[in-house]
Legacy VTK file of the C-alpha trace (Angstrom):
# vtk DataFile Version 3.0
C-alpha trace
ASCII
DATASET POLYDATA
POINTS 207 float
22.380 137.656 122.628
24.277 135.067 121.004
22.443 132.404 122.223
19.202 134.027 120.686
20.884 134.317 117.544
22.068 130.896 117.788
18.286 129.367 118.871
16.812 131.509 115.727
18.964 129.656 113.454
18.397 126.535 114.660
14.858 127.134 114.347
14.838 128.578 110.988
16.246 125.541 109.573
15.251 122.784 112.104
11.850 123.486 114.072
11.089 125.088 117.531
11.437 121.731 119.053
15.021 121.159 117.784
16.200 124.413 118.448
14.705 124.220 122.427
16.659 120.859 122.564
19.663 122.421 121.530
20.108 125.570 123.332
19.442 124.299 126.793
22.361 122.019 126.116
24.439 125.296 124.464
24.037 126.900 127.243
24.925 124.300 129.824
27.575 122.653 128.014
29.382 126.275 127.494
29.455 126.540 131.213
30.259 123.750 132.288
33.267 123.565 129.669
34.220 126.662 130.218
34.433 127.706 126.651
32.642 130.282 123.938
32.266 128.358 120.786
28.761 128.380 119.716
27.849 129.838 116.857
28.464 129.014 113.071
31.049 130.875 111.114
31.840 131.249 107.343
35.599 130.268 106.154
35.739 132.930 103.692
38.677 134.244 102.348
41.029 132.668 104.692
41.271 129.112 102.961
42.244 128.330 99.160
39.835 127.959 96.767
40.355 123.920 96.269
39.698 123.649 100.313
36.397 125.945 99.826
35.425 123.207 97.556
35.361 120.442 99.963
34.692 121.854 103.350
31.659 123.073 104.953
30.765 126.252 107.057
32.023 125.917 110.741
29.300 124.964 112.711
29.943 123.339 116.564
28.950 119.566 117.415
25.064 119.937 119.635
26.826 118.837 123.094
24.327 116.199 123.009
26.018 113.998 120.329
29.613 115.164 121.327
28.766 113.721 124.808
26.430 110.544 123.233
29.894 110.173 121.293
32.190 110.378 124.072
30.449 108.430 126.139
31.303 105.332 123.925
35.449 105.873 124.845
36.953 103.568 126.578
39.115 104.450 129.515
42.058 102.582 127.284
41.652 104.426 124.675
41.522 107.416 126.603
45.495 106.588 126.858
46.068 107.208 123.218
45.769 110.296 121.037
42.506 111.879 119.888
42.090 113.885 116.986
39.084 116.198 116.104
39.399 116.767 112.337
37.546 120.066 111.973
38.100 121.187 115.113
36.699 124.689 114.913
37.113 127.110 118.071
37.726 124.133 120.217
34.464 122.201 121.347
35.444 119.042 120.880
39.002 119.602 122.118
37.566 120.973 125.368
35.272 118.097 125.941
38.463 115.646 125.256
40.287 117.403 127.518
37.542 116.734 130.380
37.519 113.024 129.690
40.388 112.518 130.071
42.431 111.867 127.193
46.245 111.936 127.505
46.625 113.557 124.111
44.563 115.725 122.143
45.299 117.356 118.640
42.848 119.231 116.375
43.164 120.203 113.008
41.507 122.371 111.145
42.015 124.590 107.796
40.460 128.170 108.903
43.573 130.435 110.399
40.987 132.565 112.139
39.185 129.439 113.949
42.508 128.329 114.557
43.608 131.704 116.025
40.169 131.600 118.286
40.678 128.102 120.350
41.254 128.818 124.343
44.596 127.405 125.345
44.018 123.928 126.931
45.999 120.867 127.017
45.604 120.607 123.278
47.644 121.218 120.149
45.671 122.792 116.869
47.442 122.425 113.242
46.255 124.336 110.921
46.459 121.869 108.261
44.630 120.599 105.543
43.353 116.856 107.044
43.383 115.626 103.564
47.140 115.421 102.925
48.598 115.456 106.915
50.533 112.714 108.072
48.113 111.301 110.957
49.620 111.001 114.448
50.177 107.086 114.851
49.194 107.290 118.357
45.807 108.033 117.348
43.417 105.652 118.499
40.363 108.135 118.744
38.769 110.153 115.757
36.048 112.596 116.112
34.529 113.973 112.694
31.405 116.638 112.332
30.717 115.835 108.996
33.881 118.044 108.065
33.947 117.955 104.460
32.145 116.466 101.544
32.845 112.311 100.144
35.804 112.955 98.371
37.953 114.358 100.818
36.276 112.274 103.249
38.165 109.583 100.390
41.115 111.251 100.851
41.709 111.345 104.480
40.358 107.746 105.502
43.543 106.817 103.239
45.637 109.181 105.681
44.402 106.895 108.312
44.939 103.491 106.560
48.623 104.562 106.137
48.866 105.223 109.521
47.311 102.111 110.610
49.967 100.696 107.923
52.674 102.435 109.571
51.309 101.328 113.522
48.815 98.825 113.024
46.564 99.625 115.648
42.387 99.510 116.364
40.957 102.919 115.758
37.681 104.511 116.671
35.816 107.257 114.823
33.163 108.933 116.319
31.131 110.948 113.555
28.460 113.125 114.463
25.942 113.561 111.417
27.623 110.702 109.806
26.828 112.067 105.585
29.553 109.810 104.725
29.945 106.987 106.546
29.932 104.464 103.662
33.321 105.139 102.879
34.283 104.355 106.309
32.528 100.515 105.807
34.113 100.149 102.624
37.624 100.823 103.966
36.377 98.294 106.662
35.686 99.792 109.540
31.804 98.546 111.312
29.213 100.539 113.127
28.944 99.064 116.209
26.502 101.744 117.559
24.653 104.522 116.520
21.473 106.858 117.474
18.764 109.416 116.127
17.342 111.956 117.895
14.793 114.473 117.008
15.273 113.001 113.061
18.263 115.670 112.728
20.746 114.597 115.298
22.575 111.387 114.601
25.997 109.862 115.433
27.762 106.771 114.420
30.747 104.648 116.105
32.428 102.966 114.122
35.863 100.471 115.108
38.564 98.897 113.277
LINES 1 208
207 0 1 2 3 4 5 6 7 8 9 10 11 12 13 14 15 16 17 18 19 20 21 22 23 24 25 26 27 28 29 30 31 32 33 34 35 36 37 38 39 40 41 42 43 44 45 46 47 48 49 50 51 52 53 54 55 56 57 58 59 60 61 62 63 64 65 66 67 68 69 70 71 72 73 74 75 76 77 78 79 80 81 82 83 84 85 86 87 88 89 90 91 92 93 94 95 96 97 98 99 100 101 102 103 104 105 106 107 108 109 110 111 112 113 114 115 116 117 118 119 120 121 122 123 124 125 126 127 128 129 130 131 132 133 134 135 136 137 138 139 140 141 142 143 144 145 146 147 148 149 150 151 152 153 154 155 156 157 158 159 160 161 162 163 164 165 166 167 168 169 170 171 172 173 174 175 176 177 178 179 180 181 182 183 184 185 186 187 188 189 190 191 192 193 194 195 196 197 198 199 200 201 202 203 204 205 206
């Protein structure tokens, strides 16, 4: 049932074709992750009002970005940390975790999303990404469009003072990249990107 729900929405908002494309890839990507997180869900009550402001509805990464995404890692990087910012029930963390990375952390600001991740070899902070201190073992960041341009503002300057802290390379993946100006004017470059079906796009952008 849920993925009929899920392939009405899509199609309500995006087309038949879109929403076909999808939920083949819902429902073989849940499998073969092992994992329950499709769906969207409102934050609601849960999160302040100032966080309501800036964030946006929880809605998982299409498994065919995550994996377009992914598929750009390097098996050196895969040695340092990555961090999903917005991580939701757990997608993303799930598909780290299959790739291989030694380290994974999420964060995310809903308690109940936080509450709803299945255990992996993964931590979650619930934590506002805005103001946290960013691991400096990150080398890998994966972003869903998580919030709107300001906070986006806010947290590449989390990342330049971790990069001032450990200067290091580090790689942001961002699926339906609204905001990826502010990532070239903090001087990071898109090295590749793609667009498929006019809706689905990703960015990867180094530094």
């Amino acid at each position: 049932m849920r993925y009929i729900w899920y392939f009405c929405y899509l199609a309500w908002y995006w087309g038949i074709e879109m929403a076909w494309f999808v939920i083949r890839r819902e429902i073989a990507g849940e499998r073969k992750y092992g994992i329950r997180t499709i769906g969207t869900h409102y934050l609601g009550d849960a999160i302040s009002t100032d966080a309501k402001a800036m964030a946006t509805q929880y809605e998982p990464v299409n498994y065919y970005s995550a994996e377009w995404l992914m598929d750009h890692v390097t098996e050196a990087e895969k040695q340092t940390a990555f961090l999903d910012v917005g991580s939701g029930k757990g997608r993303m963390l799930a598909i780290a975790e299959a790739y291989g990375f030694r380290e994974i952390v999420g964060v995310e600001l809903s308690p109940e999303l936080c509450a709803s991740v299945k255990p992996g070899k993964y931590e979650v902070l619930c934590a506002d990404a805005r103001k946290m201190s960013i691991p400096d073992q990150t080398g890998v960041i994966f972003l869903f469009n998580p919030f709107n341009e300001p906070a986006m503002q806010d947290f590449v300057e989390r990342v330049k003072e971790s990069r001032a802290r450990r200067p290091r390379s580090i790689k942001v993946l961002y699926a339906n990249p609204q905001h990826k100006d502010v990532w070239l004017k903090a001087g990071w470059k898109e090295t590749d990107s793609f667009e498929k079906l006019r809706y689905l796009r990703g960015s990867v952008l180094e530094n």
